[in-house]
TORGU-132343 format. One record per residue (C-alpha): residue number from 1; x, y, z; residue in three letters. Coordinates in nm, 3 decimals. Last residue first. Layout:
<nodes>
NODE   num         x         y         z   residuo
NODE   NUM         X         Y         Z       ALA
...
</nodes>
This chain:
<nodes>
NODE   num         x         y         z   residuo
NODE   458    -0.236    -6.354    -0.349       UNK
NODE   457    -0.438    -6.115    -0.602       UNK
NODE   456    -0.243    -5.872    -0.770       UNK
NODE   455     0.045    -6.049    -1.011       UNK
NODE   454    -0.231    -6.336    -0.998       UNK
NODE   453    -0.501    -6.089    -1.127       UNK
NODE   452    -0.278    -5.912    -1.434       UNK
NODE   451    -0.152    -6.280    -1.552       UNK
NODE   450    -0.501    -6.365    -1.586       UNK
NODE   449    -0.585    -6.048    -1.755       UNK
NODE   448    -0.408    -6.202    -2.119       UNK
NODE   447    -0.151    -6.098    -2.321       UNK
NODE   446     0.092    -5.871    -2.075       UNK
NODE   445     0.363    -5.649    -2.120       UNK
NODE   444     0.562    -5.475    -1.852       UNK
NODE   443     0.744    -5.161    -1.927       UNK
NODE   442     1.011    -4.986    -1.662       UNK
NODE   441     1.022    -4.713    -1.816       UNK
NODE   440     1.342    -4.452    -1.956       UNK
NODE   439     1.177    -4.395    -2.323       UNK
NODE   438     1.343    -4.143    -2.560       UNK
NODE   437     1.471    -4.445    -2.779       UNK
NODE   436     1.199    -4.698    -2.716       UNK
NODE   435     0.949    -4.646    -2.938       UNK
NODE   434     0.612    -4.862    -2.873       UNK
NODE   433     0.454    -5.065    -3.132       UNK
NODE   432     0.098    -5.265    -3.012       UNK
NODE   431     0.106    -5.603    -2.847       UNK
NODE   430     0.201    -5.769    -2.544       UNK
NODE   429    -0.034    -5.475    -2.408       UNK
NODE   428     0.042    -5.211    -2.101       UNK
NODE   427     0.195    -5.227    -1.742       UNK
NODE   426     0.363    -4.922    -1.700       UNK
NODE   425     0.687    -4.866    -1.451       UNK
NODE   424     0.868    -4.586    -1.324       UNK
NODE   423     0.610    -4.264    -1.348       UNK
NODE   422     0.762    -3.888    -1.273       UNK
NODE   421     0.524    -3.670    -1.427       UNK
NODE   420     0.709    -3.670    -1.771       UNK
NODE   419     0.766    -4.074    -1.719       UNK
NODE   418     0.408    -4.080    -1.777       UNK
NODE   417     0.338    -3.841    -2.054       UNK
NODE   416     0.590    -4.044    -2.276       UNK
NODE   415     0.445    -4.366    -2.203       UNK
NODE   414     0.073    -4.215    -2.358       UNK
NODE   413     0.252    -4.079    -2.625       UNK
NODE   412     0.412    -4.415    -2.713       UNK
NODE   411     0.114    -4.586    -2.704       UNK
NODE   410    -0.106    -4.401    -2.968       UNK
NODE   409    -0.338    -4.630    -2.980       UNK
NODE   408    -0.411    -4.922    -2.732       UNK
NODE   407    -0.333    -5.325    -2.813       UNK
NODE   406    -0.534    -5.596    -2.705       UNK
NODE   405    -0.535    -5.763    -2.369       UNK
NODE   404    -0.719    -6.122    -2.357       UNK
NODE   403    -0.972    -6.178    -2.138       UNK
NODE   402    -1.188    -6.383    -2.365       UNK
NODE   401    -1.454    -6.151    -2.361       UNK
NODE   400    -1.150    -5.841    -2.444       UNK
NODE   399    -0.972    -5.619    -2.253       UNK
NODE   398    -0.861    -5.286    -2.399       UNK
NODE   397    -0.503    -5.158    -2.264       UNK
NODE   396    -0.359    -4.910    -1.997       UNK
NODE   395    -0.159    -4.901    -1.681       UNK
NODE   394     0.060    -4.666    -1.468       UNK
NODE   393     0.273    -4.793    -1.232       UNK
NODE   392     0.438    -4.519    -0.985       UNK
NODE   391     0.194    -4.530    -0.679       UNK
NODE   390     0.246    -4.927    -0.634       UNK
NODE   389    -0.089    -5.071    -0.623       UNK
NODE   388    -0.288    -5.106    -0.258       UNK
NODE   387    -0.336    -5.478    -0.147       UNK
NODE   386    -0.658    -5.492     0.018       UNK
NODE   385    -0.738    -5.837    -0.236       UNK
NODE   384    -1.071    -5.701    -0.417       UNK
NODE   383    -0.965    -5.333    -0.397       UNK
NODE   382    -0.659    -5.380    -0.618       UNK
NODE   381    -0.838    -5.641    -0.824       UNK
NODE   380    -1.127    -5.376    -0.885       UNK
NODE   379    -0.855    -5.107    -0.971       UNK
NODE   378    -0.618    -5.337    -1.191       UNK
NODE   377    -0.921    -5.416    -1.351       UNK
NODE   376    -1.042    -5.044    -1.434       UNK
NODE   375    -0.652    -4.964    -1.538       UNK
NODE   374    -0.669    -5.246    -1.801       UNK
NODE   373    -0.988    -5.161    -1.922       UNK
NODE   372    -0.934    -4.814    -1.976       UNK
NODE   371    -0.841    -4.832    -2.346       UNK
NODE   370    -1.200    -4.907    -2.464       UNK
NODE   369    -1.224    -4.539    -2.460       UNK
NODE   368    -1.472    -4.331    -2.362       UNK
NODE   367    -1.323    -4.150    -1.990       UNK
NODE   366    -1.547    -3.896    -1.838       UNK
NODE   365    -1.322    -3.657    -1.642       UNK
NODE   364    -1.468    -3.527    -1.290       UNK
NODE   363    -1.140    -3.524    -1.090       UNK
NODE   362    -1.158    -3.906    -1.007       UNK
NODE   361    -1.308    -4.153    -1.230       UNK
NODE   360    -1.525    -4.355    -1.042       UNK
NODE   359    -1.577    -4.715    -0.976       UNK
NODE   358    -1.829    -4.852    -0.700       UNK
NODE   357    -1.865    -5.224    -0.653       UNK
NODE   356    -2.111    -5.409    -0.377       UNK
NODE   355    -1.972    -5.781    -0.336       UNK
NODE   354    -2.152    -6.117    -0.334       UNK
NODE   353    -2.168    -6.178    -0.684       UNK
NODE   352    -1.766    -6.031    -0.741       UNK
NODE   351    -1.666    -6.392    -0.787       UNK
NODE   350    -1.297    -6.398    -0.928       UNK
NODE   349    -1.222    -6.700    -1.139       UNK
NODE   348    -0.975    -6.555    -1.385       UNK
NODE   347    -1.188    -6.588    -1.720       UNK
NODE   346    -1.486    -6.632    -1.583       UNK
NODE   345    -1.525    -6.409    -1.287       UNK
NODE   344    -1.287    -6.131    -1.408       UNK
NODE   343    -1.472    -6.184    -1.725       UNK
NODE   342    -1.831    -6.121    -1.608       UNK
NODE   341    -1.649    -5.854    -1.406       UNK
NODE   340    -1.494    -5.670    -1.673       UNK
NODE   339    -1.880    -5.667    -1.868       UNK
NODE   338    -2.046    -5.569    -1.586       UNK
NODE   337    -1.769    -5.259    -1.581       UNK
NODE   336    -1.880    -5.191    -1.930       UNK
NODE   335    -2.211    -5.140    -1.917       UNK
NODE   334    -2.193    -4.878    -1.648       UNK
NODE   333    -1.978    -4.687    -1.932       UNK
NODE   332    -1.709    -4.419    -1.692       UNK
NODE   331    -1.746    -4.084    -1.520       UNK
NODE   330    -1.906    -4.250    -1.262       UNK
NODE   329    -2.029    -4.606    -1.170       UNK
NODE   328    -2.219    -4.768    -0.928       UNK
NODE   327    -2.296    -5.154    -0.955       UNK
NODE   326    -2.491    -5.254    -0.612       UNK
NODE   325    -2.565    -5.584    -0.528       UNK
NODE   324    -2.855    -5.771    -0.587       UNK
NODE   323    -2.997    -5.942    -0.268       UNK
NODE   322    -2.908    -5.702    -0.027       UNK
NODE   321    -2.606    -5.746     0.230       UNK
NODE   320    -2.307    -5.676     0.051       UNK
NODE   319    -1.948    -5.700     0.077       UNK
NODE   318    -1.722    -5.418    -0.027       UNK
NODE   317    -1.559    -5.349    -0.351       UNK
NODE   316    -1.436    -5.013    -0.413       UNK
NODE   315    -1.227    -4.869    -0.715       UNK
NODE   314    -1.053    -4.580    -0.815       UNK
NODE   313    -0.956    -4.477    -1.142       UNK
NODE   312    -0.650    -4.174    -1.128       UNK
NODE   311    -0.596    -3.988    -1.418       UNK
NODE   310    -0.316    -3.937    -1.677       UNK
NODE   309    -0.392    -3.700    -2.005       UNK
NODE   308    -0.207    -3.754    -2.359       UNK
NODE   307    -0.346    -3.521    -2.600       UNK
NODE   306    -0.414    -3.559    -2.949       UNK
NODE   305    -0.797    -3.649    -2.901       UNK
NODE   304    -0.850    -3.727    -2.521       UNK
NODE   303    -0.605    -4.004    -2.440       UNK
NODE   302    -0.500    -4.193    -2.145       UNK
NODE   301    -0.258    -4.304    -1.910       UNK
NODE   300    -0.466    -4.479    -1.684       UNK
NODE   299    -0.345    -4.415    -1.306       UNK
NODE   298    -0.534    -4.688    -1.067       UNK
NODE   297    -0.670    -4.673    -0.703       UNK
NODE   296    -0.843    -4.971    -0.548       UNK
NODE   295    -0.598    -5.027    -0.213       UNK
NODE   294    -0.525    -4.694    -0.004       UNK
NODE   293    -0.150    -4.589     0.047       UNK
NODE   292    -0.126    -4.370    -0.264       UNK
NODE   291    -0.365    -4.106    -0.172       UNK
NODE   290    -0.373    -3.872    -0.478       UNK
NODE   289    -0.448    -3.503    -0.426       UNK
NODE   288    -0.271    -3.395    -0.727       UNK
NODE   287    -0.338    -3.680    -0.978       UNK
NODE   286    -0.614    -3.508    -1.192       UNK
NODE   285    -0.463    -3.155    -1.227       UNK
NODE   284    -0.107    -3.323    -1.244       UNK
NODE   283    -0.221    -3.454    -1.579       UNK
NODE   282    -0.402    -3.150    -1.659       UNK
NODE   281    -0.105    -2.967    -1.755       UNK
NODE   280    -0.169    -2.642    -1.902       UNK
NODE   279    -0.482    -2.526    -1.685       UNK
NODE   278    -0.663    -2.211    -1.816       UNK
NODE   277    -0.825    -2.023    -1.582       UNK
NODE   276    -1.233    -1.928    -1.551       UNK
NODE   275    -1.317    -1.630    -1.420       UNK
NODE   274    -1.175    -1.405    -1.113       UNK
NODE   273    -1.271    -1.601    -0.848       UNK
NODE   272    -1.188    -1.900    -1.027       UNK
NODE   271    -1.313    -2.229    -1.236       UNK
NODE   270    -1.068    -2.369    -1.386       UNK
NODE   269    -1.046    -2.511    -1.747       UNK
NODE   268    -0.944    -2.785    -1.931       UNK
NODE   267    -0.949    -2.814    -2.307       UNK
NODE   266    -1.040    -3.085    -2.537       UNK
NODE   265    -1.017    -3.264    -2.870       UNK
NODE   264    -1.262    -3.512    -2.964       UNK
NODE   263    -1.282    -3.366    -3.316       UNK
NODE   262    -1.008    -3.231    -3.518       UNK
NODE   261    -0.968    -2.923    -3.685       UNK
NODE   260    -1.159    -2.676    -3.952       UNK
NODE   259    -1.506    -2.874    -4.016       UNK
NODE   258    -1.553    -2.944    -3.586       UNK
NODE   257    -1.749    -3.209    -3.458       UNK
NODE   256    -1.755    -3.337    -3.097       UNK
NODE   255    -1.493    -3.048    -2.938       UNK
NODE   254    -1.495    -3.066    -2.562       UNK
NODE   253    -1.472    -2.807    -2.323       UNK
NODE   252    -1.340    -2.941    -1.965       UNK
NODE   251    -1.413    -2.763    -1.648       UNK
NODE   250    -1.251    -2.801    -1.317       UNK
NODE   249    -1.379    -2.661    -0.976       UNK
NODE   248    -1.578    -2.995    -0.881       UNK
NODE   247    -1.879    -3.002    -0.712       UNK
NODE   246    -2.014    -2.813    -1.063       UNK
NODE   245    -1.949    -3.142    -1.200       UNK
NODE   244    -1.809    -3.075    -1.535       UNK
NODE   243    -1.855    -3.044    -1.923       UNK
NODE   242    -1.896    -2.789    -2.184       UNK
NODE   241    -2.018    -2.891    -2.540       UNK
NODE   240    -1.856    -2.784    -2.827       UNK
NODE   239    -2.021    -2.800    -3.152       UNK
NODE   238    -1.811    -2.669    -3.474       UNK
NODE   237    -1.929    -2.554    -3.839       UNK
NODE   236    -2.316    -2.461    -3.792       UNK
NODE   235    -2.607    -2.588    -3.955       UNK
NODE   234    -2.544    -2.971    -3.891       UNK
NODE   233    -2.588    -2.925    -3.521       UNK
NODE   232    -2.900    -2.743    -3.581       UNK
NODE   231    -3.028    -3.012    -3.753       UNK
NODE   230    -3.043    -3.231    -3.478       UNK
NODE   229    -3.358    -3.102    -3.333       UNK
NODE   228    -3.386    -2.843    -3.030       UNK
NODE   227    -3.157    -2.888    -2.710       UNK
NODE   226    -2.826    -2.999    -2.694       UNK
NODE   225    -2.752    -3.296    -2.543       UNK
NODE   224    -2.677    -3.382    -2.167       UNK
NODE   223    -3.000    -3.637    -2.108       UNK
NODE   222    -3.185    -3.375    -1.927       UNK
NODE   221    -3.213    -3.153    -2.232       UNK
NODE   220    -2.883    -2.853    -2.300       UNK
NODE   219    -2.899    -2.500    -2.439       UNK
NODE   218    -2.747    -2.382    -2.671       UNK
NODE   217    -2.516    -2.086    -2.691       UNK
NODE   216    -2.398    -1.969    -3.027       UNK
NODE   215    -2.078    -1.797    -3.138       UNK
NODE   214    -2.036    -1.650    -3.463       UNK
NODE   213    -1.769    -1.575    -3.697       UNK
NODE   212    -1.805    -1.274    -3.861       UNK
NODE   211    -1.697    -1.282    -4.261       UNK
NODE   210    -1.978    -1.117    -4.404       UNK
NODE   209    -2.197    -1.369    -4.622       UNK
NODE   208    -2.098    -1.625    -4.407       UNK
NODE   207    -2.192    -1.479    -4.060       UNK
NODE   206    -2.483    -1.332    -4.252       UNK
NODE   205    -2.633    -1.636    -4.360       UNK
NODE   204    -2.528    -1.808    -4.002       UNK
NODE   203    -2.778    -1.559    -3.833       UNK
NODE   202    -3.040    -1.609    -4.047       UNK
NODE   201    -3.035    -1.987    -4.031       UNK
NODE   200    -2.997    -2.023    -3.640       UNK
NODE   199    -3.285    -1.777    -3.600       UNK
NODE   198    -3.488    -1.972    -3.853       UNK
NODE   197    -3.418    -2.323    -3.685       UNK
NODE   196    -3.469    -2.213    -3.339       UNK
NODE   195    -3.779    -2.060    -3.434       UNK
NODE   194    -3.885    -2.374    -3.588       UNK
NODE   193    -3.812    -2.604    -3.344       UNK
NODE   192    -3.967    -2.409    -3.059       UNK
NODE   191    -3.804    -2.191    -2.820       UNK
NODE   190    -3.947    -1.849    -2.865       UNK
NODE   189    -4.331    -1.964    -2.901       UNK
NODE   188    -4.453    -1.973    -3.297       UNK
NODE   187    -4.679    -1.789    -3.553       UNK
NODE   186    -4.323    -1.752    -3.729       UNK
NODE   185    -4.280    -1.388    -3.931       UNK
NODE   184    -4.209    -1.174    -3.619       UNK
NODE   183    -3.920    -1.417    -3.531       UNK
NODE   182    -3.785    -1.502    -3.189       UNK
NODE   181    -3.423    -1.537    -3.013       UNK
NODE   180    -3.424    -1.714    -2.661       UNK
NODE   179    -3.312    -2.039    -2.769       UNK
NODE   178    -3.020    -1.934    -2.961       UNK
NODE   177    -2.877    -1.843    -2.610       UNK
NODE   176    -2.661    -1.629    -2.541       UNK
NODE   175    -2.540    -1.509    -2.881       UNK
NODE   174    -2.192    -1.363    -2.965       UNK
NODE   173    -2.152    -1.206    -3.258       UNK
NODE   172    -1.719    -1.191    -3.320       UNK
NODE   171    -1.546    -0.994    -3.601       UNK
NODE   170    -1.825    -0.731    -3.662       UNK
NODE   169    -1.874    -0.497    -3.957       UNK
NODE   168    -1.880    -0.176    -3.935       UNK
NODE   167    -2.161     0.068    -4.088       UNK
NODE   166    -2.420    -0.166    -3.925       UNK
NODE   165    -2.556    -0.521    -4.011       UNK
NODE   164    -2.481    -0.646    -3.689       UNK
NODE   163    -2.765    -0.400    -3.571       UNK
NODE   162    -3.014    -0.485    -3.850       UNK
NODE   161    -2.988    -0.863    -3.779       UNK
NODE   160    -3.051    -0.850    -3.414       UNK
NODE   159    -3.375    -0.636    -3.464       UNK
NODE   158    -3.460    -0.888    -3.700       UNK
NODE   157    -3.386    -1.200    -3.418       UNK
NODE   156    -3.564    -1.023    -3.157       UNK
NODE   155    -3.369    -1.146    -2.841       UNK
NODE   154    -3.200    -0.796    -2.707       UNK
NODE   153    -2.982    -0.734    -2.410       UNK
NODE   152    -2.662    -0.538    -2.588       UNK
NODE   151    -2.332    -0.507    -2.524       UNK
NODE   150    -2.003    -0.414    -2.755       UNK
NODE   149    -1.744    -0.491    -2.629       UNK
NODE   148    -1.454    -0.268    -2.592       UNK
NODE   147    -1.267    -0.455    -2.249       UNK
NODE   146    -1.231    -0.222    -1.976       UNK
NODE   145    -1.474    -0.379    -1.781       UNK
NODE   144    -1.313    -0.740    -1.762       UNK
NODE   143    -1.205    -0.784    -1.417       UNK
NODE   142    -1.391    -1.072    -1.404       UNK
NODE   141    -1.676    -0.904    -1.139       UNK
NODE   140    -1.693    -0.630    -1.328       UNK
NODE   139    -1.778    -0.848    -1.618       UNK
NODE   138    -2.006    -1.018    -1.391       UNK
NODE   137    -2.176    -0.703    -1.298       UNK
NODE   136    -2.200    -0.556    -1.670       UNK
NODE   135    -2.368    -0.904    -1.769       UNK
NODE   134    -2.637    -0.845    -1.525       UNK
NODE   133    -2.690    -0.454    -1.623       UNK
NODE   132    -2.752    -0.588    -1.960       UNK
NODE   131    -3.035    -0.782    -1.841       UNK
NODE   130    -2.976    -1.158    -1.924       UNK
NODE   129    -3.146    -1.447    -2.059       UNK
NODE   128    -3.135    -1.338    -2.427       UNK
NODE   127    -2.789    -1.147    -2.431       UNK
NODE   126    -2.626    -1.040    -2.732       UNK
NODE   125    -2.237    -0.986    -2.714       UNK
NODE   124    -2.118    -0.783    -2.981       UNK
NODE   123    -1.693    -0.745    -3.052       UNK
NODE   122    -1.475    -0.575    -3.276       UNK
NODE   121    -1.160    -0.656    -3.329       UNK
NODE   120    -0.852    -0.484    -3.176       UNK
NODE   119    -0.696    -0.741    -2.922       UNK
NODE   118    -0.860    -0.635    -2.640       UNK
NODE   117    -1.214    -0.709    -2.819       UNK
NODE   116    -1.123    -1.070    -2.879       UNK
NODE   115    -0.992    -1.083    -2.482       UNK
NODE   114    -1.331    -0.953    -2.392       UNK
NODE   113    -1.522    -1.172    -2.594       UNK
NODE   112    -1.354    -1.487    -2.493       UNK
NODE   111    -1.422    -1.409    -2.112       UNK
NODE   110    -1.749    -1.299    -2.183       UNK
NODE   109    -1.792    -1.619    -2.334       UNK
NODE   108    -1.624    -1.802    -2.076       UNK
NODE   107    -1.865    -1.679    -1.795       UNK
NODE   106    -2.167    -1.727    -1.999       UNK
NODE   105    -2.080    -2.089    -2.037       UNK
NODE   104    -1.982    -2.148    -1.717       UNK
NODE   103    -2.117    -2.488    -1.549       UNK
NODE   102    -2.471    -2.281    -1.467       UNK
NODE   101    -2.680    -2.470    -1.675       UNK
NODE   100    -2.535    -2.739    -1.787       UNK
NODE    99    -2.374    -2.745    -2.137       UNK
NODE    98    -2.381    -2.659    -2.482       UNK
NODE    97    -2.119    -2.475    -2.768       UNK
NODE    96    -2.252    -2.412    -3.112       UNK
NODE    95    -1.986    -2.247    -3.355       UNK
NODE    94    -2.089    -2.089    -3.693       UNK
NODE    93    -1.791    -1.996    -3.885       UNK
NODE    92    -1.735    -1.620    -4.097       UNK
NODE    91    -1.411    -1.551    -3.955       UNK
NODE    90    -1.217    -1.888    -3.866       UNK
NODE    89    -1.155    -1.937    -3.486       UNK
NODE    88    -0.868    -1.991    -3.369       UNK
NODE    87    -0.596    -2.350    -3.364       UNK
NODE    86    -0.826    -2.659    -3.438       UNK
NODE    85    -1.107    -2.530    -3.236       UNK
NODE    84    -1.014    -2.726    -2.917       UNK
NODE    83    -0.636    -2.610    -2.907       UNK
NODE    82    -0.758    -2.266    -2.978       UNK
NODE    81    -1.000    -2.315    -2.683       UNK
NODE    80    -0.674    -2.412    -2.475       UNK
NODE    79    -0.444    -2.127    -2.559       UNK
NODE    78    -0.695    -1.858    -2.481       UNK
NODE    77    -0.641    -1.568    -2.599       UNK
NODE    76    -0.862    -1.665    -2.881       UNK
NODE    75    -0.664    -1.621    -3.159       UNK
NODE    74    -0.737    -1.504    -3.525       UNK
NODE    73    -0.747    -1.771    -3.793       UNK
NODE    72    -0.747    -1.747    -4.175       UNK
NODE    71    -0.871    -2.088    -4.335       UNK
NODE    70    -0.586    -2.251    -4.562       UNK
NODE    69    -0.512    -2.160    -4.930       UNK
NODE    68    -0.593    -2.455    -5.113       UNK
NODE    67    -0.385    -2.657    -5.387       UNK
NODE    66    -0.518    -2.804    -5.742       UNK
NODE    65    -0.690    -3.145    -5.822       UNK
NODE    64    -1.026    -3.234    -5.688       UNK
NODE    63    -1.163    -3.070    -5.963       UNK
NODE    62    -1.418    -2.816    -6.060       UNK
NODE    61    -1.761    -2.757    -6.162       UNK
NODE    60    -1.901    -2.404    -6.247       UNK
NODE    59    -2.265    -2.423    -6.146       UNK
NODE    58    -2.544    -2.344    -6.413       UNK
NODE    57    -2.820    -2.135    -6.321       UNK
NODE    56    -3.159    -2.177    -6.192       UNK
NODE    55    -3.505    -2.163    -6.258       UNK
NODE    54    -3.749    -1.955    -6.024       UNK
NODE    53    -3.777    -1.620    -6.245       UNK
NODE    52    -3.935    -1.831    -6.518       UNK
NODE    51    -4.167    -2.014    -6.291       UNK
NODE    50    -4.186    -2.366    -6.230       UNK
NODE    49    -4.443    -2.605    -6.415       UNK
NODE    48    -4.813    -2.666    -6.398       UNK
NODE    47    -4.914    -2.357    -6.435       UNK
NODE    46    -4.955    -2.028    -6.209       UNK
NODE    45    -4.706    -2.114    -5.892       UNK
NODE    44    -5.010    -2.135    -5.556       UNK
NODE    43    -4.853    -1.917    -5.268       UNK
NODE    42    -4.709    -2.128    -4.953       UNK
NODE    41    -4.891    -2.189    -4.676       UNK
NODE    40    -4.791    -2.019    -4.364       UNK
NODE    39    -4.741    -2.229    -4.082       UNK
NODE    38    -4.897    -2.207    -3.694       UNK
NODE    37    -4.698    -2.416    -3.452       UNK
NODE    36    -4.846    -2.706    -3.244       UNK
NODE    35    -4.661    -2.870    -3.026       UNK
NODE    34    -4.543    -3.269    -3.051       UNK
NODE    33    -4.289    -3.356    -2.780       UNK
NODE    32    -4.500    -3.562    -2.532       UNK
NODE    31    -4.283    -3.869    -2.617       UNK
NODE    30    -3.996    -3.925    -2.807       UNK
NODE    29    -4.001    -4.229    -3.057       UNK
NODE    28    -3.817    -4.048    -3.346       UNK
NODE    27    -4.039    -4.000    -3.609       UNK
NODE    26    -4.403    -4.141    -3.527       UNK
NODE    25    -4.376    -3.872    -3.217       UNK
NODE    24    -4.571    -4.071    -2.958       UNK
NODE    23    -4.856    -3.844    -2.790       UNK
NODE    22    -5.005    -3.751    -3.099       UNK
NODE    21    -5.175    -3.446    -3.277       UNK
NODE    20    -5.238    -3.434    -3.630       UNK
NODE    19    -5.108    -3.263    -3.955       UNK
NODE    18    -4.705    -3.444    -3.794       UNK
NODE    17    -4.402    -3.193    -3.895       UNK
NODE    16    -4.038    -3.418    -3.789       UNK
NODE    15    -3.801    -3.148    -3.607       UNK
NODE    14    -3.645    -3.440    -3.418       UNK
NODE    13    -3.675    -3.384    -3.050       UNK
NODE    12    -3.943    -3.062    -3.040       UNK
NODE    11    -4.184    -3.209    -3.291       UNK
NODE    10    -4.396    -3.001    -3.482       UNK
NODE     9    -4.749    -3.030    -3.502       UNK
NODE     8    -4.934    -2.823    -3.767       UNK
NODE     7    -5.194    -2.557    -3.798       UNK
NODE     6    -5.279    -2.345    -4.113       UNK
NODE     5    -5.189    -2.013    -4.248       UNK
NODE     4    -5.417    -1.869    -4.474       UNK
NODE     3    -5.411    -1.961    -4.879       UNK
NODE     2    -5.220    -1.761    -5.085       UNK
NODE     1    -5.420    -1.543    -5.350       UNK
</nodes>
């Protein structure tokens, strides 16, 4: 006879199972995350060893050796979400995507399902947070009601199951959110770790056992991630997480793990009237309304993934009155501008001590790589002397504690993007291999930032 359910704590961060109450999760440090879920205990096995019927079977082994077939794809529709996924979607893949709320997640899955549908595969979109009659407004809105999808407003994860599991099969489940579905057999609050987990489970079961691919909106904490406990990125086969200032039109879907394509790969989007549009050449999207005249504004050619993208850093230092002044940044690592100015100050002898500074990243984009140095210094020194930079230079390369420039990747892509949009001159690393046959620039190298601050600084 099993034994009746009993009572654990379940933490909402990590997914670790405490027997007792506490206000520090022992796993992972959060705190206030423990709940209490209800578990069923497991029957008693009869003996002291497994069960007939519970052994195994051998597993044919193979070798590394041999050739495989690659995934099948079908397009998107979209020319920049294939670029993200690695070039479609692959039938019977589990993709996550996350973001703010309202940055335009439902929007561009209704966008996706609709062009899917169009193209002669069948389509379900499952809302959780949304009345049916809510999604048939915004698709009216789009432009997208004659589109074949197939709509329904449900969050019961087996009543979800049975109707994918019709006479046809679907190409495309999409789920809005993951968070909403709930399970009859879980003594547990829609939300929680472990209906999250079993709903994720189920669903990618029959995505794989069927050939579907399915599409799964998460939710996002305070801190930007993805709600629920890390496992549920490892479940599925790509996360993409949707980024933006909703002050700002443009929208940028990035890739952060993805088992058919490359990670770190993005693609920009615009938000509409009619939808979200795709924008081909972001470069001009984040130089267009440029001001060339003012002092403290920088173009880093730089590079998200495979693709070369040019944006403008700008730069303000101002005197201060308060005690400790002000370091402001956005779309860039706060960290890292105190580290530029430690070295501006003791590498090139540049006092910033007595000076507010604000750096931002214009257009929205958050820039990671070390390669921005160069353009972040040439926007501080720019600001710090009044003297505005020439409006064709472009500049990139990492700085390092001893103020020495080091080489970038993938420089020759980055000087080929440039003189696309009309750049002259680009002030990169003394080191690092650049080819020169296709390139027209004027290219300065430099070793060290002190030559950068006394070619700006009078």
């Amino acid at each position: 006879m099993a034994k009746p359910a009993r009572n654990t704590y379940v933490c909402q961060s990590c997914g670790g199972i405490e027997t007792r109450w506490a206000g520090k999760c022992p796993s992972c440090g959060e705190w206030n995350t423990l709940v209490e879920e209800a578990t069923p205990a497991v029957a008693a096995v009869p003996g002291s060893g497994l069960a007939k019927a519970a052994r195994g079977k051998r597993t044919v082994l193979e070798s590394l050796q041999g050739k495989s077939e690659e995934a099948p794809r079908f397009t998107t529709g979209f020319v920049e979400l294939d670029r993200v996924t690695g070039g479609g979607i692959v039938p019977g893949s589990a993709l996550l995507i996350g973001g703010e709320p309202g940055i335009g997640k439902s929007t561009i899955l209704l966008q996706l399902a609709a062009a899917v549908a169009r193209a002669g595969r069948r389509t379900i979109y499952f809302s959780g947070e949304e009345a049916a009659a809510q999604v048939r407004l915004r698709a009216e809105r789009l432009g997208l009601t004659d589109a074949p999808v197939a709509l329904a407003a449900e969050t019961n994860l087996a009543n979800i199951i049975e109707t994918i599991g019709g006479e046809k099969r679907a190409d495309l489940i999409v789920i809005d959110s993951i968070q909403t579905l709930w399970s009859d057999a879980l003594e547990a609050a829609p939300g929680t770790v472990s209906q999250v987990r079993a709903a994720t489970q189920s669903l990618i079961r029959y995505a794989k056992g069927h050939g579907a691919a399915l599409l799964l909106v998460g939710h996002v904490t305070k801190d930007g991630q993805i709600a629920g406990p890390k496992v549920i990125e490892h479940m599925v086969d790509t996360v993409l997480y949707f980024e933006g200032d909703r002050g700002h039109p443009y929208r940028i879907l990035r890739a952060v793990k993805n088992r058919f394509g490359a990670t770190d790969e993005i693609g920009v989007f615009e938000m509409a009237g009619s939808g979200l549009r795709e924008v081909p050449n972001p470069s001009e999207l984040f130089l267009g309304d440029r001001d060339s005249a003012s002092p403290g504004a920088a173009v880093f050619a730089g590079m998200e993934g495979t693709r070369p993208i040019l944006v403008e850093i700008q730069a303000l230092v101002a005197p201060s009155s308060l005690g400790t002044p002000r370091r402001a940044v956005v779309g860039w690592d706060a960290n890292r501008l105190s580290m530029l100015l430690a070295v501006l100050e003791a590498r090139c002898g540049l006092s910033f001590a007595q000076a507010d500074v604000y750096l931002n990243v214009a257009g929205g984009l958050k820039i990671a790589e070390p390669a921005g140095d160069v353009a972040a210094a040439a926007a501080l020194l720019s600001s710090f002397s009044g003297v505005a930079l020439p409006p064709d230079h472009v500049y990139f390369g990492e700085i390092s504690l001893s103020g020495a420039v080091r080489a970038a990747a993938h420089m020759t892509a980055r000087l080929k993007e440039a003189q696309k949009l009309g750049f002259t001159k680009a002030v990169v690393p003394a080191s690092g291999e650049i080819d020169n046959t296709t390139l027209t620039l004027d290219i300065e190298r430099i070793d060290h930032l002190k030559a950068l601050a006394e070619a700006l600084t009078p």
